[in-house]
C-alpha positions in Angstrom: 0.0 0.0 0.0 1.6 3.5 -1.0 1.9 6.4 1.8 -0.8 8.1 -0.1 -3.4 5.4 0.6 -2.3 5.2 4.3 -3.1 9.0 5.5 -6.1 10.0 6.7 -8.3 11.8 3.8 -7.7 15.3 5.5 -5.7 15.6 8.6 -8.7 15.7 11.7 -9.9 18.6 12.9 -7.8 21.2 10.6 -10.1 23.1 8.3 -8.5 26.0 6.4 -10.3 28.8 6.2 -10.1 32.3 6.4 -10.4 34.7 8.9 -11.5 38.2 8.8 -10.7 42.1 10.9 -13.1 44.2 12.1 -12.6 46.7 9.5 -13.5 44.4 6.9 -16.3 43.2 8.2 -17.4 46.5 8.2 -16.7 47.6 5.2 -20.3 47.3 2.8 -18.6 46.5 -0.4 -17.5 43.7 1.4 -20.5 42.3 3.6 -22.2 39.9 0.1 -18.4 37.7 -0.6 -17.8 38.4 3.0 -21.0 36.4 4.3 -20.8 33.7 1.6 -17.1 33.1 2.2 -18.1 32.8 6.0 -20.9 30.3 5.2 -19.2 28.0 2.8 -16.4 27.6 5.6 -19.2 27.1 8.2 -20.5 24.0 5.8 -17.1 22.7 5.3 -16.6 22.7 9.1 -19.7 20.5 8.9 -18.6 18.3 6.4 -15.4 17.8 7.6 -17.2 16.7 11.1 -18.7 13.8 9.4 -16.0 12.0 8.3 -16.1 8.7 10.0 -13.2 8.7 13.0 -10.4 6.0 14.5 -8.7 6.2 17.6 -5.3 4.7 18.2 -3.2 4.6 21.1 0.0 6.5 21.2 2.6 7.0 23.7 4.1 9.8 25.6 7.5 9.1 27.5 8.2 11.4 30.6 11.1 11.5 33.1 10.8 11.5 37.1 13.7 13.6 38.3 12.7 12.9 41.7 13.0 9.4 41.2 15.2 9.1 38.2 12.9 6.8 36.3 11.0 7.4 33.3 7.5 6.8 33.2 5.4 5.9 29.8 1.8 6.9 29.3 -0.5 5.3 26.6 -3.4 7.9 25.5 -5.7 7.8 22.6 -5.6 10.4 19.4 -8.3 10.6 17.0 -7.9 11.1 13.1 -9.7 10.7 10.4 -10.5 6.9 8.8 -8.8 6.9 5.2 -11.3 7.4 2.1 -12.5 4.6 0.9 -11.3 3.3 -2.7 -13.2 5.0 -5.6 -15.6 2.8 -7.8 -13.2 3.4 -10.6 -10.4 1.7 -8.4 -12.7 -0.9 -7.4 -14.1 -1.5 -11.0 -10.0 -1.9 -12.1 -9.7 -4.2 -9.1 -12.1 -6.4 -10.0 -11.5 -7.0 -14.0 -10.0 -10.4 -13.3 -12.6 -11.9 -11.3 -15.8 -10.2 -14.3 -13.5 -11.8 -17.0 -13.2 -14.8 -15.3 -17.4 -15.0 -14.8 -18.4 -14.0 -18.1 -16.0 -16.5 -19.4 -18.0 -19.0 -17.6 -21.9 -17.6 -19.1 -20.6 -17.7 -22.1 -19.7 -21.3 -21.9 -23.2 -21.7 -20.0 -24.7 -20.3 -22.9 -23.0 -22.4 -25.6 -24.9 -25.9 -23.9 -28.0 -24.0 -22.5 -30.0 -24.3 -25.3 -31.0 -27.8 -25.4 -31.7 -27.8 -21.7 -34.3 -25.5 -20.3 -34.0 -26.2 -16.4 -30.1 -25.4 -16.9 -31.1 -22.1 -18.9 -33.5 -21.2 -15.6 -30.8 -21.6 -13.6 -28.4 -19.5 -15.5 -30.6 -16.6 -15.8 -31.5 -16.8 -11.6 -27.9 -17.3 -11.4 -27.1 -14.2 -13.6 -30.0 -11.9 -11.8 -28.4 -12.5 -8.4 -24.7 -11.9 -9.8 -26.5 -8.5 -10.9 -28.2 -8.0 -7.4 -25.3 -8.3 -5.8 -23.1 -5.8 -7.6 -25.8 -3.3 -7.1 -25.7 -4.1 -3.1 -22.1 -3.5 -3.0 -22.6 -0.6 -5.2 -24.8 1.0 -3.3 -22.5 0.5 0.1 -19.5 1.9 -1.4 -21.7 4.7 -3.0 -22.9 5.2 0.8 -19.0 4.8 2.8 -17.8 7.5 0.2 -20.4 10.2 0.2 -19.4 11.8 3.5 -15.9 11.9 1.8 -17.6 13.4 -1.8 -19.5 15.9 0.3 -16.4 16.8 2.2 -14.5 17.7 -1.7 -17.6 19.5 -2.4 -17.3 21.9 0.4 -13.8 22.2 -0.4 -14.6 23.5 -3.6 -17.1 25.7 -2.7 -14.9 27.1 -0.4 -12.2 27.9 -2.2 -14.6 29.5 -4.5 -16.3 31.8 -2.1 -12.8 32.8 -0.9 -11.3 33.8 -4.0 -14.2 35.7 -5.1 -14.1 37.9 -2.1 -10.2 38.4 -2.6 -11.1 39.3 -5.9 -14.0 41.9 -4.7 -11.1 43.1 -2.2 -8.5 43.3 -4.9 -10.7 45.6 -6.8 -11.7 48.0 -4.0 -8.4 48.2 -2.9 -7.3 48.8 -6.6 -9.8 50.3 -8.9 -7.9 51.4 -11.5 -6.2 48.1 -12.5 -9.6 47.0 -13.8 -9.8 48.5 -17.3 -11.9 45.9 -18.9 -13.2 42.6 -19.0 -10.2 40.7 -19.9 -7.8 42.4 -17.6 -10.3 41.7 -14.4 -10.3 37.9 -15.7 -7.0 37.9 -15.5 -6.3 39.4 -12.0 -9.3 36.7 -10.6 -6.8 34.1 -11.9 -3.4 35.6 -11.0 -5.9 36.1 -7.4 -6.7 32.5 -7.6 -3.6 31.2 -8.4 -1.9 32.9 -5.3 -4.6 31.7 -2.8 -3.9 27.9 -4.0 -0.6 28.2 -3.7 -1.3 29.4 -0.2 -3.5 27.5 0.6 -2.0 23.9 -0.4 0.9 24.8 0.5 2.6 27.0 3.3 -0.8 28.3 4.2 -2.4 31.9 4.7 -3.5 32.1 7.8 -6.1 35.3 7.5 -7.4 37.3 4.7 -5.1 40.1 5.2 -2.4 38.2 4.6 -3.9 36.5 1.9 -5.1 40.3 0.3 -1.3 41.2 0.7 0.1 38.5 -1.5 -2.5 39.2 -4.2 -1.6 42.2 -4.8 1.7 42.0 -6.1 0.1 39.3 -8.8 -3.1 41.4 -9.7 -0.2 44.6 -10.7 2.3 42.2 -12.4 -0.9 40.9 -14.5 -1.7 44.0 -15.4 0.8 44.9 -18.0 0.6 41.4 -19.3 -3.4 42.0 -19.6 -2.9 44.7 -22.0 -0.7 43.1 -24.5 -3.1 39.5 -24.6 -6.5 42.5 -24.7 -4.8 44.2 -27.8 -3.9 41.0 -29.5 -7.5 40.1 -29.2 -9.0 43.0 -30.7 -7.0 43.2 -33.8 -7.4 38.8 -34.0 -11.4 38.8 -32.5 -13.3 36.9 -35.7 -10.4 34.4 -36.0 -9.8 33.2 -32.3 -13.9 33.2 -32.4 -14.3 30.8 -34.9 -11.1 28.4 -33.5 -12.7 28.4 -29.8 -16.3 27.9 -32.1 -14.9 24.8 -33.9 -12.9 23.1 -31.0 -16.0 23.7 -28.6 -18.4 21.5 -30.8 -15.4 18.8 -31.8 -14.9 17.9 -28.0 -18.6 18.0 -27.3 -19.2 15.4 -30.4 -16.6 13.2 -29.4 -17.4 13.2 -25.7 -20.4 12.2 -26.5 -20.1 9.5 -29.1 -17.9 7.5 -26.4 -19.6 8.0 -23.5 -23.2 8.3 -24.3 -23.1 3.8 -24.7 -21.1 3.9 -21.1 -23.5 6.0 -19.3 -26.5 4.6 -20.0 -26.0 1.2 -19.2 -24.1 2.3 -16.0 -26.6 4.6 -15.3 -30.0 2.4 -15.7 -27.8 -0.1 -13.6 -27.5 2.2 -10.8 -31.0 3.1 -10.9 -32.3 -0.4 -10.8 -30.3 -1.5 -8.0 -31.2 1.7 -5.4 -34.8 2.1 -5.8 -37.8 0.5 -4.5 -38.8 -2.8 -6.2 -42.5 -2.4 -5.5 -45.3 -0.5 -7.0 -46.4 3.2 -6.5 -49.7 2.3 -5.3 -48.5 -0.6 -2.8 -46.2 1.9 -1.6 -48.5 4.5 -0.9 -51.0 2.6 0.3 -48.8 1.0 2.8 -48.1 4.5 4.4 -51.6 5.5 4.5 -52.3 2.2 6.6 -49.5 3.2 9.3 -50.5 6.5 9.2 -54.7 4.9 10.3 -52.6 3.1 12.6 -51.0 6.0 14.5 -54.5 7.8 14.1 -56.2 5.2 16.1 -53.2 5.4 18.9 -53.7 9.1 18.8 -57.6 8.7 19.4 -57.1 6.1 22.3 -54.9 8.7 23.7 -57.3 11.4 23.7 -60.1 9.2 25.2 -57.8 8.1 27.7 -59.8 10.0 30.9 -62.4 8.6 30.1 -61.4 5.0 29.8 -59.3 5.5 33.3 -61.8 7.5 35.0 -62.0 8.9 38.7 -58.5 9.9 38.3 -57.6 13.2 40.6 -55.2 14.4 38.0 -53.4 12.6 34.7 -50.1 13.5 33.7 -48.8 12.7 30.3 -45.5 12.3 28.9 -45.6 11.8 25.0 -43.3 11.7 22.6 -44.6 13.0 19.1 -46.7 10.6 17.3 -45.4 10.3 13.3 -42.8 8.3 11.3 -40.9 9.5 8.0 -42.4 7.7 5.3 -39.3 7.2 2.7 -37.9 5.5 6.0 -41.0 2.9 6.3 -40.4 2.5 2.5 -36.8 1.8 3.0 -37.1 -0.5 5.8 -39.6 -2.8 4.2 -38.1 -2.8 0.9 -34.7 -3.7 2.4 -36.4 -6.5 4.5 -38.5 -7.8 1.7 -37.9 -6.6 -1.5 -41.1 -6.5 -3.1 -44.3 -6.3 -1.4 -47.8 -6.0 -1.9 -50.4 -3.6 0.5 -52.0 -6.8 1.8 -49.1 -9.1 2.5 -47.3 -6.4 4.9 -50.4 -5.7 7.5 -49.1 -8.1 9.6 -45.6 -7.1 9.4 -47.2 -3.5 10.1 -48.5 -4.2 13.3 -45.4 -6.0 14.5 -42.8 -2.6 13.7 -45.5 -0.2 14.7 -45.9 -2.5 17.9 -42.2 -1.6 18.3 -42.0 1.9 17.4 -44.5 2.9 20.0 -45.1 2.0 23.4 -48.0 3.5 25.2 -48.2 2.7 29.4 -50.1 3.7 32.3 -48.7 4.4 35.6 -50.6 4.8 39.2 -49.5 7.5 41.1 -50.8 7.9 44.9 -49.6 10.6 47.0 -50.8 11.5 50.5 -51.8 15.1 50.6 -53.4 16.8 53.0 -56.4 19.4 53.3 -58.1 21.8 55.6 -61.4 21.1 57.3 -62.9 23.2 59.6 -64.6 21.3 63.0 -66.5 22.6 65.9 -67.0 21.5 69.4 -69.5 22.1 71.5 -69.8 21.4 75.3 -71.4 22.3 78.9 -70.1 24.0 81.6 -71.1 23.2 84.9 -73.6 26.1 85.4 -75.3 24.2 82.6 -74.2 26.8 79.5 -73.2 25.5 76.4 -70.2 26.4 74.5 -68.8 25.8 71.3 -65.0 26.4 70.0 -64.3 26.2 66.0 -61.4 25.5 64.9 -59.2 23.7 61.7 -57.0 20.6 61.2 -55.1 19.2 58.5 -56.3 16.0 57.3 -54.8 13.2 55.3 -56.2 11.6 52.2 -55.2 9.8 49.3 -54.8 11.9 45.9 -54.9 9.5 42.8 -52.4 10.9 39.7 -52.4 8.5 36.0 -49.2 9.1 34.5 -49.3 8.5 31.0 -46.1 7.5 29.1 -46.0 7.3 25.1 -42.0 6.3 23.7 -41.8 7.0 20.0 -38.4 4.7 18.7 -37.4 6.0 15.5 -37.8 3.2 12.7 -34.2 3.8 11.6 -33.4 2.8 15.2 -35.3 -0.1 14.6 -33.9 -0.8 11.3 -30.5 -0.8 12.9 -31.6 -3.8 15.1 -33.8 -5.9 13.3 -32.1 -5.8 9.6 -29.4 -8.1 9.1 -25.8 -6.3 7.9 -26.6 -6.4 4.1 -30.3 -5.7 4.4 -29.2 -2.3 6.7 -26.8 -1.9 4.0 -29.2 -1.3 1.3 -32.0 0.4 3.9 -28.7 3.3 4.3 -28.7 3.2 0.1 -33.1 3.6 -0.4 -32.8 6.5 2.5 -29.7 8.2 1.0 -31.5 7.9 -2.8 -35.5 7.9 -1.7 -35.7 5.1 -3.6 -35.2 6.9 -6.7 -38.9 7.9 -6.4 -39.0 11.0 -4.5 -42.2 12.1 -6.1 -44.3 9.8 -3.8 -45.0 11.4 -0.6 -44.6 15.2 -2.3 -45.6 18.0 -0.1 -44.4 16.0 3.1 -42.3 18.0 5.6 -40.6 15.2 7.1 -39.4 13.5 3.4 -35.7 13.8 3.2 -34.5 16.3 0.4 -30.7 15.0 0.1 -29.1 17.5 2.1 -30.2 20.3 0.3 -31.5 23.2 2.1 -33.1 26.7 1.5 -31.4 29.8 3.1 -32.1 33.1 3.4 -30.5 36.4 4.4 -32.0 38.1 7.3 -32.5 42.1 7.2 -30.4 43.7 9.2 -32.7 45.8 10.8 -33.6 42.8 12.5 -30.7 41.6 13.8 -29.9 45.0 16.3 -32.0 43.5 18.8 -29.4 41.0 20.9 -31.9 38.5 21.9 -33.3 37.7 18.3 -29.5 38.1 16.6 -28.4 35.7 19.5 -31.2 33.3 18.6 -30.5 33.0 15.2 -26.8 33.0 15.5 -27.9 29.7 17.3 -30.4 28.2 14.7 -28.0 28.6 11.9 -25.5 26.3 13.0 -27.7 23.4 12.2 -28.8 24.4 8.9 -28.6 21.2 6.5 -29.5 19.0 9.7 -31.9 16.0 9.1 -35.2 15.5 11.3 -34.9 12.8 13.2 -37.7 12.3 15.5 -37.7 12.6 18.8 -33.8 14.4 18.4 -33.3 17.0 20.7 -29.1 17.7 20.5 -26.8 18.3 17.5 -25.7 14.8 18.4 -28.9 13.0 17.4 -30.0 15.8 15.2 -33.5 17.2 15.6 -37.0 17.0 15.8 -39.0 20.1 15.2 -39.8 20.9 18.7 -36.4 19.3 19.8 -34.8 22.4 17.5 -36.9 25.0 18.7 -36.2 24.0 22.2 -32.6 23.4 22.2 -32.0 26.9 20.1 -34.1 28.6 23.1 -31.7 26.9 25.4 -28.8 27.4 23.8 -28.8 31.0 22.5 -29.7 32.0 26.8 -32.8 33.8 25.0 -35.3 31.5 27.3 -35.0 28.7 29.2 -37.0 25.6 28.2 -37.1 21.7 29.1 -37.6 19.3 26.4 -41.3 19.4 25.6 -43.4 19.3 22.3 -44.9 21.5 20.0 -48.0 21.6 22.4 -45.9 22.0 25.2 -43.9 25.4 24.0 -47.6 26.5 22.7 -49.1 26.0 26.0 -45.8 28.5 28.2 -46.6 31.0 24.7 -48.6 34.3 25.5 -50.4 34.1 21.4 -49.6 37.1 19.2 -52.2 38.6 16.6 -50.7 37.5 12.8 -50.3 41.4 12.3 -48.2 41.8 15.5 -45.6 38.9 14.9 -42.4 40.1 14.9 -38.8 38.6 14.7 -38.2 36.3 17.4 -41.7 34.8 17.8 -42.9 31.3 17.7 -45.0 30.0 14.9 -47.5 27.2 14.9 -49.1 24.9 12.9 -51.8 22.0 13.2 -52.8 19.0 11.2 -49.4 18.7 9.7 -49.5 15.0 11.2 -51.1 12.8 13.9 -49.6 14.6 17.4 -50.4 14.6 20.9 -52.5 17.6 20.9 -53.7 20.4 18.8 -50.3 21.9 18.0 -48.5 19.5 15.5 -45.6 21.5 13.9 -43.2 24.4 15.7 -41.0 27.0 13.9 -39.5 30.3 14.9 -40.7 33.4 12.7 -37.9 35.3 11.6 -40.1 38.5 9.8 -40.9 38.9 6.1 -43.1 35.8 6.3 -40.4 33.6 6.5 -39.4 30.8 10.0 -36.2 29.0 10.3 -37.7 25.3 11.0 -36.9 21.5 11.1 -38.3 20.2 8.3 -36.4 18.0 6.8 -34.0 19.1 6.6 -33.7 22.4 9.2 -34.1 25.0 6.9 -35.7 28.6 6.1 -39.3 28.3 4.6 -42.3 31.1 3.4 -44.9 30.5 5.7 -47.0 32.4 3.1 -47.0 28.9 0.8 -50.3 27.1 0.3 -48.9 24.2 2.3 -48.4 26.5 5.4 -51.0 28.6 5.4 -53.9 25.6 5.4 -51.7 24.3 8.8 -51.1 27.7 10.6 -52.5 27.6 14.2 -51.0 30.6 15.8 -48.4 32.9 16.5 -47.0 32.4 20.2 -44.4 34.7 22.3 -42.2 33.3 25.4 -41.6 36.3 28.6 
């Protein structure tokens, strides 16, 4: 194995980035490739985050000069796991052991003819060769993406950072850009700089980094001027060369790939999407979803099926599953299914998602009663004295307790290692069919997330900045129910309570959407302001009238975990059916 192979795919924990003074920050030519710059190193933070980890042990030797003996310590350091091989490296890897197989169908082939059973055979044979490769396919696709998404972030970077060196270049320097040509030049000379930099002895801030492009963007400038005057006088000639070379590489990149990429493509499609019909699938859903209906009812009837209670107390977790993950899990465990050969295995996951229990409570309290006493003197008067006691009874509390386990939780238990395998693959690509359950909050969208710049008129007062300073760090973050920490990602009430905790704008316990709508004071639609809490209802079966939880951020917009946590119009069609109310915390 070469060195290369053997270090970790970036070193852990060192993300190069840059860094910004106080005097460019604000400076207003600078706040637009400022903010993006900050933002794409914010996401590759967060990439880099998730690549998989080791530990190994490591030694440090010390020496006792008391004692005059030297003492070794073992501790453990953490780096990142290597990247996986590539599928190109696999694909070369392999060559041997797919010439060696189709060597053998094609001598299967040559004697299958006069034999049907052995032509069965071959064909089952062959369709489970094929199954396989897309199994493994689908893993490796899976073990590289955080690495993929890490190179993407990367690039982005980079990006983002040159273009505000270049915006900086030309406020420091506004005379060096004459025309179009010359500018494209200094963003190169600018770019070229900040790579060398960047891969190599490092800049550690921007003005350092500004400082070493300015020297390039003034030696590029005379060079500019020659290359722009050439142009001019050549302009019809070098059109029609970049004309001719631009179709002759587009007809022959396509001519030897198109063959390649479709068969590699329909391949890949086949073997990461769900085997069964539309209408099974859907159908399926719908009967999970009667199923968590008809828990939700016995919950609300609960009084009155435990009567003569003094008080109930219930502890519920949010009622409602993910749907592309129900899809997942039951295509991985059965491949193909039909709506009225899964009720069974229905009842037996929902059984195991949720667990609904009943508790008895009895606490002695104690109440005031007021008694009187009357008696007779010996001159034969009557008297009476009133007075009070405490007295004991028994006071009867029904705690109610409903656990909602995640289905991938489940699926991480109850799949065997290939069948979670491809569950990770049908989550990661929606089966291919992301169309089915459109207009669900809680579908996955691939990691994909809308932003949105807040005014900055909002963001003078400390409490709402601090709060969405807070929110923001999570942006991208998949719902996850019942999550309630970075750690386990979020739910939508989880989010909204841990920001609240978090940011020291209000201080919350884990609850549900009911439960920060019941400590809300509500707020008129026409007095919401930044800060606030929005509601909504019916966007699922919950415990309670308030279903969904976002914070309003003004200009009809909330910051929310859908899914993923993300900024979202609450003016949409979708929202405004489902709004309930606007709601303020003291």
């Amino acid at each position: 194995m070469s060195q290369n192979s053997k270090r970790p795919f970036r070193p852990a924990g060192k993300v190069s980035r840059l860094t910004f003074t106080n005097e460019e920050r604000a400076d207003p030519e600078l706040e637009k490739p400022l903010k993006k710059a900050e933002k794409a190193g914010d996401k590759l933070e967060k990439a880099q985050d998730k690549i998989p980890k080791k530990k190994y042990i490591n030694k440090e030797r010390t020496f006792d000069a008391q004692t005059g003996k030297a003492k070794v310590r073992l501790y453990f350091e953490e780096t990142d796991k290597p990247k996986p091989p590539s599928k190109l490296h696999h694909a070369v890897k392999t060559i041997p052991q797919r010439e060696l197989l189709n060597k053998i169908h094609k001598e299967i082939r040559e004697g299958e003819q006069d034999n049907v059973g052995v032509e069965a055979a071959h064909k089952t044979e062959q369709g489970m060769e094929f199954g396989a490769r897309r199994i493994h396919s689908g893993y490796r696709s899976h073990k590289l993406k955080p690495y993929q998404t890490l190179a993407k972030a990367e690039k982005q970077t980079v990006k983002a950072e040159v273009n505000y060196l270049y915006k900086k270049s030309l406020r420091d320097n506004p005379k060096v850009s004459a025309n179009p040509i010359s500018r494209w030049q200094q963003k190169q000379a600018i770019k070229k700089q900040y790579i060398a930099n960047r891969y190599g002895k490092g800049a550690k801030t921007a003005h350092q980094t500004a400082k070493n492009t300015k020297t390039a963007v003034k030696k590029t400038t005379s060079a500019t001027e020659k290359i722009t005057q050439f142009i001019v006088r050549n302009k019809k000639g070098i059109l029609i060369a970049l004309g001719i070379g631009a179709v002759l590489m587009f007809l022959i990149s396509a001519i030897s790939s198109c063959s390649i990429m479709m068969e590699g493509g329909f391949q890949s499609i086949v073997g990461t999407s769900y085997t069964s019909e539309d209408e099974d699938i859907i159908a399926v859903d719908d009967d999970y979803t009667l199923l968590e209906r008809a828990l939700q009812a016995r919950i609300n009837n609960i009084e009155s099926e435990y009567s003569g209670y003094d008080e109930y107390q219930y502890h519920l977790d949010e009622i409602g599953h993910n749907p592309f993950t129900l899809a997942s899990y039951l295509t991985a465990k059965l491949q193909v299914y039909k709506r009225s050969e899964v009720q069974d295995e229905l009842r037996v996951l929902f059984d195991e998602q949720y667990s609904l229990t009943t508790h008895e409570e009895i606490e002695v309290r104690y109440r005031t009663e007021t008694r009187t006493d009357t008696w007779m003197d010996e001159e034969g008067n009557i008297h009476s004295d009133t007075y009070t006691v405490e007295v004991p009874y028994d006071y009867y509390i029904l705690h109610i307790t409903l656990k909602n386990k995640d289905i991938s939780i489940i699926a991480d238990s109850h799949l065997t290692g290939e069948q979670y395998e491809m569950f990770s693959v049908y989550m990661e690509t929606q089966g291919n069919k992301s169309y089915l359950f459109e207009g669900n909050i809680y579908a996955p969208n691939m990691g994909e997330y809308t932003d949105y710049d807040i005014p900055p008129d909002a963001l003078t007062d400390p409490a709402f900045a601090a709060l969405i300073h807070e929110a923001e760090k999570y942006l991208g973050y998949p719902y996850v129910w019942g999550g309630s920490s970075p750690s386990t990602s979020f739910d939508c009430s989880g989010f909204v309570c841990w920001v609240l905790n978090q940011s020291g704008v209000y201080s919350i316990s884990r609850t549900t959407a009911q439960g920060i709508f019941n400590q809300c004071a509500i707020i008129p639609p026409s007095e919401a302001r930044p800060g606030d809490i929005i509601f909504f209802t019916g966007t699922y079966a919950s415990s309670g009238a308030v279903s969904h939880v976002g914070i309003y951020v003004g200009n009809g917009m909330m910051i929310h975990c859908g899914n993923p946590i993300q900024y979202t119009s609450v003016n949409s069609t979708y929202w405004t059916q489902h709004f309930y109310a606007y709601g303020r915390l003291d």
